[in-house]
C-alpha positions in Angstrom: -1.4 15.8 0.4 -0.5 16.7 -3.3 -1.4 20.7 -3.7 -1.4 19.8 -8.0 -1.3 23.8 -8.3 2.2 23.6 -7.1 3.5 20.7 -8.5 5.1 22.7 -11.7 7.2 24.8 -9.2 8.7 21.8 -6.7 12.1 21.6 -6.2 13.6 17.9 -7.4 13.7 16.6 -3.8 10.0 18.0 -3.3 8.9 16.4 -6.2 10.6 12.6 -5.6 8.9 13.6 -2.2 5.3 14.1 -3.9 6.0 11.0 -6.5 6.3 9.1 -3.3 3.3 10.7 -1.9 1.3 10.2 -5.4 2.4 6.2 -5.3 1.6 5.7 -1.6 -1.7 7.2 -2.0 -2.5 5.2 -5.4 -1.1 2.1 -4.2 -3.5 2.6 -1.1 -6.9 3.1 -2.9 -6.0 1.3 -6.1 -6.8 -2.1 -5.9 -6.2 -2.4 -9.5 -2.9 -0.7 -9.4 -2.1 -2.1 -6.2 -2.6 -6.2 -7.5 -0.4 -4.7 -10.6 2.1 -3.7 -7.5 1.6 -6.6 -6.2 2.2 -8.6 -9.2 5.3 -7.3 -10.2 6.7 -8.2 -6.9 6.4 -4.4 -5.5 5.0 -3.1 -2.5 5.3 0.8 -0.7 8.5 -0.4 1.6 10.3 -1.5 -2.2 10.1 2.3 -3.2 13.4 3.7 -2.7 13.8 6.4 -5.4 11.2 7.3 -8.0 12.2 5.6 -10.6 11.0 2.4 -8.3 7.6 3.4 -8.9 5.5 0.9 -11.7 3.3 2.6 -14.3 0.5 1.0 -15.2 0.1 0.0 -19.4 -2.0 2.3 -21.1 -4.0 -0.6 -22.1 -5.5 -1.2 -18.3 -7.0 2.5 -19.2 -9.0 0.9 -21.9 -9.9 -2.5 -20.4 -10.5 -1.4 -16.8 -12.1 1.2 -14.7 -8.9 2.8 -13.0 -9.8 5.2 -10.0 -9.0 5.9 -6.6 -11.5 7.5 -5.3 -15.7 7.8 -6.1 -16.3 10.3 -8.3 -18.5 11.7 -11.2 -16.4 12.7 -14.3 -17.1 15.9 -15.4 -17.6 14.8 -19.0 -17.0 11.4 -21.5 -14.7 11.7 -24.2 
């Protein structure tokens, strides 16, 4: 698992390592971002170096609810 109070101090092969991580565990309990995967033809076994790895648009932020787990924010902008 991610520790995010480390991620600032990773070396470059620990963080492609934790991108990876990061994806796999999005792309797992995503739907939305998985179908987006899935869409543009990409799946966990396509991801071959970090750069590999689809960002979804900013707009799917505004249209969509886009979470991975249950949670209650801590505040509404």
């Amino acid at each position: 698992m991610v520790d995010v109070n480390n991620i600032f101090s990773v070396s470059k092969i620990d963080f492609a390592a934790l991108c990876r991580e990061t994806f796999e565990f999005q792309y797992t309990g995503n739907p939305l971002y998985r179908e987006w995967c899935q869409r543009l033809g990409r799946d966990a076994s396509d991801i071959r170096d970090i750069t590999d790895i689809p960002a979804l648009p900013i707009a799917f932020f505004k249209q969509a609810k886009v979470h991975t787990t249950e949670f209650a924010p801590p505040g509404c902008f």
